[in-house]
C-alpha positions in Angstrom: 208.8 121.2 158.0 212.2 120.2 157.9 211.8 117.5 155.3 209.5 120.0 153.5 211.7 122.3 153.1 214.6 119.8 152.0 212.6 118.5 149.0 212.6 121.8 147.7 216.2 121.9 148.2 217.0 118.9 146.8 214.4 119.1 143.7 216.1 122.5 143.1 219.4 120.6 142.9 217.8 118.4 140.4 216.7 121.1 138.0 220.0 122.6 138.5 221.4 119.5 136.9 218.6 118.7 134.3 218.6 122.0 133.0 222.6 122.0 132.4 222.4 118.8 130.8 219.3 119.5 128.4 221.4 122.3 127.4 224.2 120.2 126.2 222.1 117.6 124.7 220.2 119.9 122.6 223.0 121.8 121.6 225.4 119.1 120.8 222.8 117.3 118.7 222.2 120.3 116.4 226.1 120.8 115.7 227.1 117.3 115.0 224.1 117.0 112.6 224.9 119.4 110.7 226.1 118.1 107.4 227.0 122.0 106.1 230.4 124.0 106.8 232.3 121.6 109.7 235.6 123.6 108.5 237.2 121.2 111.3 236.4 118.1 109.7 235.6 116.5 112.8 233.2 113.7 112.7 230.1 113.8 114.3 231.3 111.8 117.1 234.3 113.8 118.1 231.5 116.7 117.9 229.2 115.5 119.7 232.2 114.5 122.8 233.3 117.7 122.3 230.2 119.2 123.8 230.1 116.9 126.5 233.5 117.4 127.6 232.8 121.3 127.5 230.4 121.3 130.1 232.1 118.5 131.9 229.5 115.7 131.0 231.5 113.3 129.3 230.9 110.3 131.7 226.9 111.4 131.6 227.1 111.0 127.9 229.4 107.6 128.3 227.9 105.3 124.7 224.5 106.5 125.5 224.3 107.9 121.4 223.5 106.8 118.3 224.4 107.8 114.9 222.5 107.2 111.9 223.0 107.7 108.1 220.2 107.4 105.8 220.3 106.4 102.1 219.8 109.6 101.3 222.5 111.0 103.2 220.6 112.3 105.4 222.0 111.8 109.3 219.7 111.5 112.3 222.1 111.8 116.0 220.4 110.7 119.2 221.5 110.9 122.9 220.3 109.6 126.0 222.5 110.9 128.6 222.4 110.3 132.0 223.2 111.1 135.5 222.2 110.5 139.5 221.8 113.7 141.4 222.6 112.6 145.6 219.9 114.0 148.0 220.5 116.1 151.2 217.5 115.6 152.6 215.4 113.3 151.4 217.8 110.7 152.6 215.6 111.5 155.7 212.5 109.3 154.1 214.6 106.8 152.3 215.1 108.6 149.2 218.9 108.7 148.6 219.1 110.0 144.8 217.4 111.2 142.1 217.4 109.9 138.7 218.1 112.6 135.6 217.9 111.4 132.2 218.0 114.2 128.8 217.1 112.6 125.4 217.6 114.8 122.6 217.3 114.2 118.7 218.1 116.1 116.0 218.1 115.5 111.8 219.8 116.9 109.2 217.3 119.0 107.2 218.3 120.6 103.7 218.5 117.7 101.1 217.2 115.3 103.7 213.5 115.2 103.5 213.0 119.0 104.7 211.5 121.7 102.3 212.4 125.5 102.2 210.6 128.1 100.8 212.6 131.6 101.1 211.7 134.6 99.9 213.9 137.2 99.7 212.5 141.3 99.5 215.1 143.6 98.6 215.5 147.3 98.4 216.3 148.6 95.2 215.3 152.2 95.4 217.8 155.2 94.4 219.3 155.3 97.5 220.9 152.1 97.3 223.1 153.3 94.7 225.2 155.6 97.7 228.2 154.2 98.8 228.4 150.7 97.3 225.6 149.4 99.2 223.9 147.9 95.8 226.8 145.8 94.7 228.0 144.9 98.7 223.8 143.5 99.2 224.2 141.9 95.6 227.2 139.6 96.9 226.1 139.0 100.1 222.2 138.2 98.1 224.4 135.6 95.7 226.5 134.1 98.5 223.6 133.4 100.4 221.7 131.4 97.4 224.5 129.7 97.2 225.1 128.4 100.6 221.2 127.3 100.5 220.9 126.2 96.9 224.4 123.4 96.8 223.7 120.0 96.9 219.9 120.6 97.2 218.1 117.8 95.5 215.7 119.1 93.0 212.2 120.4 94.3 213.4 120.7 97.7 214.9 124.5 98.1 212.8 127.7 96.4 214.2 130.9 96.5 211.8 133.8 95.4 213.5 137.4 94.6 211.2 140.6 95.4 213.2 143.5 94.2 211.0 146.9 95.5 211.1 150.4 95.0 207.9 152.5 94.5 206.5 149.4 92.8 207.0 146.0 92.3 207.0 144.6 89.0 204.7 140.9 89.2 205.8 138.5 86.5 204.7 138.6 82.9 200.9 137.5 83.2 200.6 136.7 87.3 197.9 139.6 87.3 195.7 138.1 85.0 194.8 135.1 87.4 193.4 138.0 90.3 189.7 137.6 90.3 189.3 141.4 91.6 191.5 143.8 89.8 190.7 146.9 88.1 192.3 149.7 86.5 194.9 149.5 84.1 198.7 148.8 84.7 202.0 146.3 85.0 201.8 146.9 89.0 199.3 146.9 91.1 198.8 148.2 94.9 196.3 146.6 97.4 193.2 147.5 99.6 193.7 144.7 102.3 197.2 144.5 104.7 196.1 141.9 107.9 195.5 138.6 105.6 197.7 137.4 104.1 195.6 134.6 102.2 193.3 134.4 99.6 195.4 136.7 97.7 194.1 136.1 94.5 190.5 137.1 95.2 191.3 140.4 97.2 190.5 143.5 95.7 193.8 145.2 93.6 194.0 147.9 92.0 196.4 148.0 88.8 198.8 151.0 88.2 201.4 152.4 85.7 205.0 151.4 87.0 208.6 150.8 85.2 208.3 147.4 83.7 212.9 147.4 83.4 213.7 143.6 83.4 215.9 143.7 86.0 212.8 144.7 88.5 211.0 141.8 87.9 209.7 139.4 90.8 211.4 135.7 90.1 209.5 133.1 92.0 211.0 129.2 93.2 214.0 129.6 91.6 216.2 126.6 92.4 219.3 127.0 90.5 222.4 128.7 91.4 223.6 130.7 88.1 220.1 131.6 87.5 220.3 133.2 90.9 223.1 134.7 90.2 222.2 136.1 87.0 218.9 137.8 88.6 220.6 139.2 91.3 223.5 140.6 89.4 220.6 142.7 87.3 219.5 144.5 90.4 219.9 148.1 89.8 218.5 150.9 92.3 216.0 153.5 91.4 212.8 155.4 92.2 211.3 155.6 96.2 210.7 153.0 98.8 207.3 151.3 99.0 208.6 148.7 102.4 204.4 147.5 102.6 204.4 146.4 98.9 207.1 144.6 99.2 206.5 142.7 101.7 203.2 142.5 101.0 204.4 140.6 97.7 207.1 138.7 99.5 203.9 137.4 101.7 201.9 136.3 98.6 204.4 133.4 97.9 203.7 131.6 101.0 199.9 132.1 99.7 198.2 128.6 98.9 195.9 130.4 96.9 198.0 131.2 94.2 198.8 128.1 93.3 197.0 128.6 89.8 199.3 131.8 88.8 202.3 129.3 89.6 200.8 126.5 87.5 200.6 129.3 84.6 203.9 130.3 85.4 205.0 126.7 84.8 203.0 126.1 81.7 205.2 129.6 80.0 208.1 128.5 81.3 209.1 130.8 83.7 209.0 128.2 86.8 210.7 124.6 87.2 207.8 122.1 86.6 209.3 120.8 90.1 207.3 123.5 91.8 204.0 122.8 90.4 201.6 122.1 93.7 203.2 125.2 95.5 203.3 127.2 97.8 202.4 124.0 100.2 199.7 124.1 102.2 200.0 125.7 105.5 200.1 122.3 107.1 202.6 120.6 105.4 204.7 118.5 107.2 208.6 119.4 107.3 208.5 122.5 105.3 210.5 126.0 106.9 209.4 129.5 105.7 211.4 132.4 105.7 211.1 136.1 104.4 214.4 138.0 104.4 213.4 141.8 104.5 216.1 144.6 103.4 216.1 148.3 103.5 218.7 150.9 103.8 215.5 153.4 104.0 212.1 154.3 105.1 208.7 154.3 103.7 208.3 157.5 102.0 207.3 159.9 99.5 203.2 159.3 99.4 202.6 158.7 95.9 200.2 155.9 97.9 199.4 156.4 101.1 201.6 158.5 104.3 204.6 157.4 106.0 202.5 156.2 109.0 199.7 154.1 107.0 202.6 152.6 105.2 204.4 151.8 108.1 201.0 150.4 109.7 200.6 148.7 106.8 204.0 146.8 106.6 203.7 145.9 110.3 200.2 144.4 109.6 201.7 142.1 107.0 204.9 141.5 109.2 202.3 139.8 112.1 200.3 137.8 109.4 204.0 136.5 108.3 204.6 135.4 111.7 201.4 134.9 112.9 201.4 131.9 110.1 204.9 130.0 111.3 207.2 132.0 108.7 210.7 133.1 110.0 210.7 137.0 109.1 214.6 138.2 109.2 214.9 141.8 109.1 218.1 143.8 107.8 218.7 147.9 108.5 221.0 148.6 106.1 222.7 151.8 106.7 219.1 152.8 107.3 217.1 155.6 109.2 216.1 155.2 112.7 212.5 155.3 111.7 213.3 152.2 109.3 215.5 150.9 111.7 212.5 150.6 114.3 210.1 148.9 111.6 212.8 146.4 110.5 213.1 145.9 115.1 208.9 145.4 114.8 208.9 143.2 112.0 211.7 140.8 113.0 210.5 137.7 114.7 212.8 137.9 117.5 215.4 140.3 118.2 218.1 137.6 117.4 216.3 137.9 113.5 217.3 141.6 113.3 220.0 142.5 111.8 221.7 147.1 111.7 224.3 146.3 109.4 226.5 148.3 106.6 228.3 148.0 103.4 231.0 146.3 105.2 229.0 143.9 107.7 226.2 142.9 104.8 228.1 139.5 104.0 228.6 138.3 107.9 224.4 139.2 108.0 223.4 137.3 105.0 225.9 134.5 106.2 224.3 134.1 109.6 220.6 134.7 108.1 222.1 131.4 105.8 223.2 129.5 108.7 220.3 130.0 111.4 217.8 129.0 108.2 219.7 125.3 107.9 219.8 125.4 111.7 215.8 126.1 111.8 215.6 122.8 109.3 217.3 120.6 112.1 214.5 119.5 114.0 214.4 118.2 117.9 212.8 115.3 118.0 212.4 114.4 121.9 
């Protein structure tokens, strides 16, 4: 009984020490691979001691790393540290330590083999124009392009706007490739909100809706003044529709759609880099996030109730993450009602985001950051 009872003692020990260590490894890894905004200038050795000496594991760590630079300045950081735990009680059966050993690995992602397809759905109803929200989400929109759009090699970061209101305006043509659409219009609404594939066969229905430049969806946009200049043109009118635009913001994950993008291409209005997208669900090294803003609540039933639009939004919120895509939420100086969808929708608590005027930059900035973070990848 004695020795029994000492194992789990000792083995607790162990775990004690594994789990500290782990910890360090994983976390050191991550930060001294990241290529992107070191304002120390430390190198990725000094980082990576750094962490060790934090938690007091610098002779664990000793030279048991490796650093490695690709051609394509890419940078892959391994560690193997190790330790010997002593036992209490297993001494008792000739067992006088136990062995811990914590490999982590981590590569730099962006630029370094890693895709990103982000799309961004913002709020532009008439309420956004209260209290300099519009112009505070617009910087805080450009910044975060570019943060995620420098030094990306061509092909490799997409960025797709999805301004919404009541509507949202499609680019010019992308309805004519829907095999089921009736009724006449520049929008169009939809009959199906839990799938979030296939899109270009399900039933839509097409309907009359402002067709101002400035409101128009941009898809896989890559460069950084043509960001800019989109954003800029966001205005704010008209009521919130939170379903349709996520909805839309869904449909450019959508392998289906792949022949509106080749159209899109073929006019002009999309980098021939992107042809062949959106990737198939099982591509290797690609990250997919959705960036959903509103300062409001669904409202105002020109389509459907508060309630259906709110079951609706949440249906296409699990699909999102049901399929591997990263859905950040932002409550901007919204509602509690909105507040609580944006809480449902998010796919963790730590992807929410209640922010203000004031607070919009540090949000978008830390949306930016855990994105490149996501494109590190641990390895071992």
């Amino acid at each position: 009984m004695l020795i029994f009872a000492g194992l789990a003692i000792d083995m607790m020990r162990h775990e004690d020490v594994r789990l500290r260590m782990q910890g360090a490894s994983d976390r050191a890894v991550l930060a001294a691979t990241m290529l992107r905004d070191n304002a120390s200038a430390a190198t990725p050795e000094q980082i990576l001691q750094a962490y060790f000496a934090a938690e007091g594991l610098s002779d664990q760590l000793g030279a048991n790393y490796r650093i490695e630079t690709g051609e394509d300045g890419s940078r892959t950081i391994t560690v193997v540290p190790t330790a010997t735990v002593p036992s209490l009680f297993m001494r008792l059966v000739g067992v006088n330590d136990f062995a811990v050993a914590t490999p982590a690995r981590a590569t730099e992602s962006v630029g370094g083999g890693v895709k990103l397809e982000l799309v961004m759905v913002l709020d532009v109803s008439g309420s956004m124009n209260g209290q300099g929200k519009i112009g505070a989400m617009r910087d805080a929109a450009v910044a975060l392009t570019d943060t995620l759009l420098t030094g990306a090699e061509p092909g490799t970061v997409a960025i797709t706007l999805v301004p919404y209101d009541t509507w949202v305006l499609p680019p010019p043509g992308f309805l004519n490739y829907f095999s089921s659409l009736s009724g006449s219009g520049a929008c169009n609404d939809w009959a199906i909100w839990n799938q979030i594939t296939g899109s270009l066969n399900e039933p839509s229905a097409r309907r009359n809706c402002s067709t101002a430049t400035w409101r128009t969806v941009h898809p896989y946009v890559s460069n950084q003044t043509q960001a800019e200049t989109y954003i800029n043109e966001l205005m704010a009118s008209g009521t919130t529709s939170i379903d349709l635009g996520v909805r839309y913001g869904a449909l450019f994950f959508d392998p289906s759609i792949r022949p509106a993008i080749s159209g899109l291409i073929a006019n002009g209005i999309i980098d021939p880099a992107f042809e062949g997208r959106p990737y198939d669900w099982d591509e290797p090294n690609v990250v997919r996030a959705l960036i959903l803003l509103t300062d409001g609540q669904n409202c105002c039933g020109e389509r459907y109730g508060t309630g259906q639009q709110d079951t609706n939004t949440e249906n296409v919120c699990t699909e999102l993450k049901d399929h591997g895509i990263l859905v950040y939420t932002v409550a901007y100086q919204a509602p509690t009602s909105g507040a609580n969808l944006m809480m449902a929708c998010a796919s963790s608590p730590s992807h929410y985001f209640n922010t203000n005027a004031s607070g919009i930059a540090d949000a978008f900035a830390g949306i930016a950051s855990n994105i490149q973070t996501q494109a590190l990848r641990l390895t071992l």
